[in-house]
N, C-alpha and C positions, 0 to 999 in steps of 0.2 A: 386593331385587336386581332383580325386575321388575314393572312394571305395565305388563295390557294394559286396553285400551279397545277393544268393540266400537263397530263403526259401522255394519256390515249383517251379522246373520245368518240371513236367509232363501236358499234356496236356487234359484237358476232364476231365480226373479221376487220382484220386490217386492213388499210387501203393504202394508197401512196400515198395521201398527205393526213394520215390518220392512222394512230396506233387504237388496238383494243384495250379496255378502261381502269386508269389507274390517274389519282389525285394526291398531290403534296400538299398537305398543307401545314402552317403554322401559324405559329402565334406569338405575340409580343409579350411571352411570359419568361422565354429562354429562348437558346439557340436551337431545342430541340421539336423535329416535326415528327409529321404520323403521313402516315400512307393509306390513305384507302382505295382498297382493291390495287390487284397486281398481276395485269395481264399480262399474255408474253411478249416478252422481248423491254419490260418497266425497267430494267437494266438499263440497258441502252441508253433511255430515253435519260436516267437521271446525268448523263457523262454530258447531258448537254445545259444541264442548269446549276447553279450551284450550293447544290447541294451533296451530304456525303453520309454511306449507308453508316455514320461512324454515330453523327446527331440525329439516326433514327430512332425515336422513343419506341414506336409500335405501330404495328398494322392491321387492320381493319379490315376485314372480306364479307364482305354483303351476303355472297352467296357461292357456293360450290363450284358452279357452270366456269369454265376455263379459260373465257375471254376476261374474266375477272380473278382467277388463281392463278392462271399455267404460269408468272413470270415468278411464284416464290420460291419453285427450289433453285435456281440457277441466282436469284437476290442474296438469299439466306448464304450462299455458296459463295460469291465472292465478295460478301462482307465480310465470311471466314477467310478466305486468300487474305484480305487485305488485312488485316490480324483485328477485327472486332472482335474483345473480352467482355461487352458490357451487356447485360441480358438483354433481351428484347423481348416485348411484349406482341403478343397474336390474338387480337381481337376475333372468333373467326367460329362459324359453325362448328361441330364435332368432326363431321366428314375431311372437312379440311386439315383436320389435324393429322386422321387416320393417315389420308393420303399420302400427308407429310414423311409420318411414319415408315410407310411402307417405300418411299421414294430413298429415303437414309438409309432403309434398310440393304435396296439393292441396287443402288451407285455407290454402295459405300461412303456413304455422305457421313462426316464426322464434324460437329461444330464446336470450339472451344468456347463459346459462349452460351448459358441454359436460352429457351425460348422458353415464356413464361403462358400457359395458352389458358385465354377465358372462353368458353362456352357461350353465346351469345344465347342459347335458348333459356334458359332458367332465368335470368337478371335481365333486369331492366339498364340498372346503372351499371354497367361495364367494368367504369374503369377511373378513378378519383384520386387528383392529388393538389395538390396547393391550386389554388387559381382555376382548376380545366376540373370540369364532368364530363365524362362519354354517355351517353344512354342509348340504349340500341329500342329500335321499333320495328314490331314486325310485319313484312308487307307480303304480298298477294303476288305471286310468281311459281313457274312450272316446280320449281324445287322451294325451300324453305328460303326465304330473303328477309332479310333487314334493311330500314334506314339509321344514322345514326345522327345523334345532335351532340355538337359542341357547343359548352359553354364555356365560356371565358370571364373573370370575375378580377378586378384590379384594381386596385385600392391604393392613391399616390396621396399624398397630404401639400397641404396648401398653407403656408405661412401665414397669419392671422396677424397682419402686421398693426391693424389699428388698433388691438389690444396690445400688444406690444408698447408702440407710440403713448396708451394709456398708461401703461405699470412705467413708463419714463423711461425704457429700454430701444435707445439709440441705436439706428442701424449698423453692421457692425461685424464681426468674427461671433457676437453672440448669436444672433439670428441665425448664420451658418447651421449652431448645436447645435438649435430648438429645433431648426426644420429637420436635421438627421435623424432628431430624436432624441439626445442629449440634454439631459437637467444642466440648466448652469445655477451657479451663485453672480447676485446681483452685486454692483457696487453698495447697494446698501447693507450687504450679507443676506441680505434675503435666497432663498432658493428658488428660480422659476422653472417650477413644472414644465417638461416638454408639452406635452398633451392637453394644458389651459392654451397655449398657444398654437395648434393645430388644428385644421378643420381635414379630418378625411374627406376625400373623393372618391366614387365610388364609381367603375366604369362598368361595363357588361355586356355583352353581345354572343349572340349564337348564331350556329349555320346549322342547319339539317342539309346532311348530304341521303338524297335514297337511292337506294338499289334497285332491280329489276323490280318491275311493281306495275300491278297495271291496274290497280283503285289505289291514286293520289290521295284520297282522301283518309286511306288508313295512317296519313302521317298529321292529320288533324291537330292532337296531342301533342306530338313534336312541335309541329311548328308555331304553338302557343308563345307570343316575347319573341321569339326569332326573327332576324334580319333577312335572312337570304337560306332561301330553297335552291338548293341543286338537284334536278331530276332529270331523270332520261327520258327522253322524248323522241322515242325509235322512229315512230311513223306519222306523217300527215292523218288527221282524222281519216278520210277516203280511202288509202291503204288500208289501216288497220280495218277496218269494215272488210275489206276487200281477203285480205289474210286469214279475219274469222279468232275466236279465241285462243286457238292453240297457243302462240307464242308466248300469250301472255304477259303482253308489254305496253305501257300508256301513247297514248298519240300526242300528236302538239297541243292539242283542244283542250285534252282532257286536264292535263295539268296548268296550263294556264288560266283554264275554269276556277281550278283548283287552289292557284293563288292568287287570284281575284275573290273566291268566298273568303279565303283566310286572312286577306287581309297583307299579306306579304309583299311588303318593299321592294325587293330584288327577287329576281329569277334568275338562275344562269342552267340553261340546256344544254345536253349533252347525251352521250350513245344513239347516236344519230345511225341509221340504217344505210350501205351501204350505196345504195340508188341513189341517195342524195349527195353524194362526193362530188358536186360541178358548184360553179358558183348558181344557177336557176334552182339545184335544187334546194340548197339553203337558205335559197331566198322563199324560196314556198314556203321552208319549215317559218322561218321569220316571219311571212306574211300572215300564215294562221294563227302564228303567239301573237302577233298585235293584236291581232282581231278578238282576242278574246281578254288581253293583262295589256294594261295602263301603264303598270309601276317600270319600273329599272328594268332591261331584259338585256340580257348577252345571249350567242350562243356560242358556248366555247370551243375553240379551236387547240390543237397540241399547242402545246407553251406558251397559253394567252396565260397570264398571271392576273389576281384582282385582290383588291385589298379593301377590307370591310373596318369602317374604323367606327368608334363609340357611340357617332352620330346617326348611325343607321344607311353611312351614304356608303356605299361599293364603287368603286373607281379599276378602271380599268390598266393596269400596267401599259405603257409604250412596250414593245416588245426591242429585246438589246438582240445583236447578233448572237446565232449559235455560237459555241466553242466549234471551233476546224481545228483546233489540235488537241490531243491529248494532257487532261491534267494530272498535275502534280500528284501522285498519292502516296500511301506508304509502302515500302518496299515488299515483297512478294516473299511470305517464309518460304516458299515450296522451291 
């Protein structure tokens, strides 16, 4: 139902083997994904997986702070080079937008496609269209931050062959219709109903992704029916103590706490805090999620990819080589 793709989870700053925070993800509803958060240099990063700013539907920004913005004018800008006409959608606090503004106004940034921008403070639900809900949740951070939850909703129909077998309808080019949906006439002249012969299916799954947040528990709500929580997990409990409020950010304790009361399947961690770039120290982060969550745990790395399917199980992608050469694109108006 969903595959995400990280592209940066370090937190603040970048590091060698860690960009700052930005997620692909999609879903088995079309070819079209959503971005959330886009820190600088998420450019970059997509030139290594395949995907293309062309099937970006819209993007999602948790919160203002520029480890999670700074990469959208320079995105926005060479989806215009590459000649995207098709709107795109900005999930995004207000400040984000101003910014936006003010940044077109003096690079002279000109886009041939509108950006369609929702305000994340007033609504709950975002952003709805066939199959997919966005709804945004608000969380506990130095400036105003969001979590968001996707749902995913799919409906495939099951041929009802033994009723078939019963009305005396031999398997066949007719089966074919009934299952597309297609009324036929029987050899007796009768007419059989697509839909007496159909049983819907009905699939569904969601992810809560959050934002800077440092009381997990304001996504309570969210993660009601949800498969998998993705949060950030800046600091080892002991740090955070050590650091004091100011930052404003969850430890690994807390949110693992956190989905162990909820009740959540999957956890995948991520906006890891510099100090932890070695392999000892991700293994600390690692050692304190065990110690407090049972269920499924990653903690994700740039281009670890996972895929959440109807079952509830999260599987982790083998990771394929980067691209070393440059891909194919569209030709460059300028």
């Amino acid at each position: 139902m969903f595959k995400l793709t990280f592209l940066g989870t370090s937190a603040g700053v970048p590091t060698k083997n860690r960009n700052v925070t930005a997620l692909a993800l999609q879903t088995t509803l079309n070819r079209d994904w959503w971005l959330i958060d886009c820190g600088e240099a998420t450019q970059h990063r997509l030139q290594h997986i395949p995907l293309t700013v062309h099937e970006l539907a819209g993007i999602c920004i948790t919160h203002v702070h520029g480890d999670h913005s700074y990469g959208l004018p320079g995105l926005l800008a060479s989806a215009s080079m590459t000649g995207r006409k098709r709107p795109l959608i900005l999930i995004a606090p207000q400040p984000v937008r101003a910014w936006l503004e003010a940044t077109f106004l003096h690079t002279e940034l000109y886009l041939p496609y509108p950006i369609i921008h929702v305000d994340v403070a007033p609504i709950q639900q975002v952003h709805q269209q066939p199959g997919l809900t966005i709804e945004r949740f608000p969380l506990s951070h130095r400036v105003p931050s969001v979590g968001f939850r996707f749902s995913v909703e799919s409906t495939k129909w099951k041929l009802d062959t033994a009723a078939l077998r019963a009305a005396g309808v031999a398997a066949g080019p007719d089966w074919g219709k009934l299952h597309s949906g297609e009324d036929v006439v029987h050899d007796d002249g009768t007419v059989l109903k697509a839909n007496d012969f159909r049983i819907p299916q009905t699939e569904r799954a969601a992810v809560v992704v959050g934002g800077d947040n440092d009381t997990p528990s304001l996504l309570a709500g969210a993660c009601e029916g949800a498969q998998l929580l993705v949060h950030e997990a800046t600091y080892t409990e002991a740090i955070s103590q050590k650091v004091g409020p100011g930052p404003t950010h969850s430890s690994v304790q807390q949110v693992a706490q956190f989905a162990t009361a909820s009740g959540m399947p999957n956890l995948i961690l991520t906006h890891f805090s510099a100090r932890y770039d070695t392999a000892a120290g991700m293994a600390e982060l690692e050692a304190e999620a065990r110690q407090h969550y049972s269920g499924q745990l990653f903690l994700a790395r740039d281009f670890d990819s996972y895929e959440l399917g109807p079952d509830s199980v999260l599987t982790k992608i083998p990771r394929p080589e980067r691209n070393t050469v440059p891909r194919a694109r569209d030709p460059d108006p300028a």
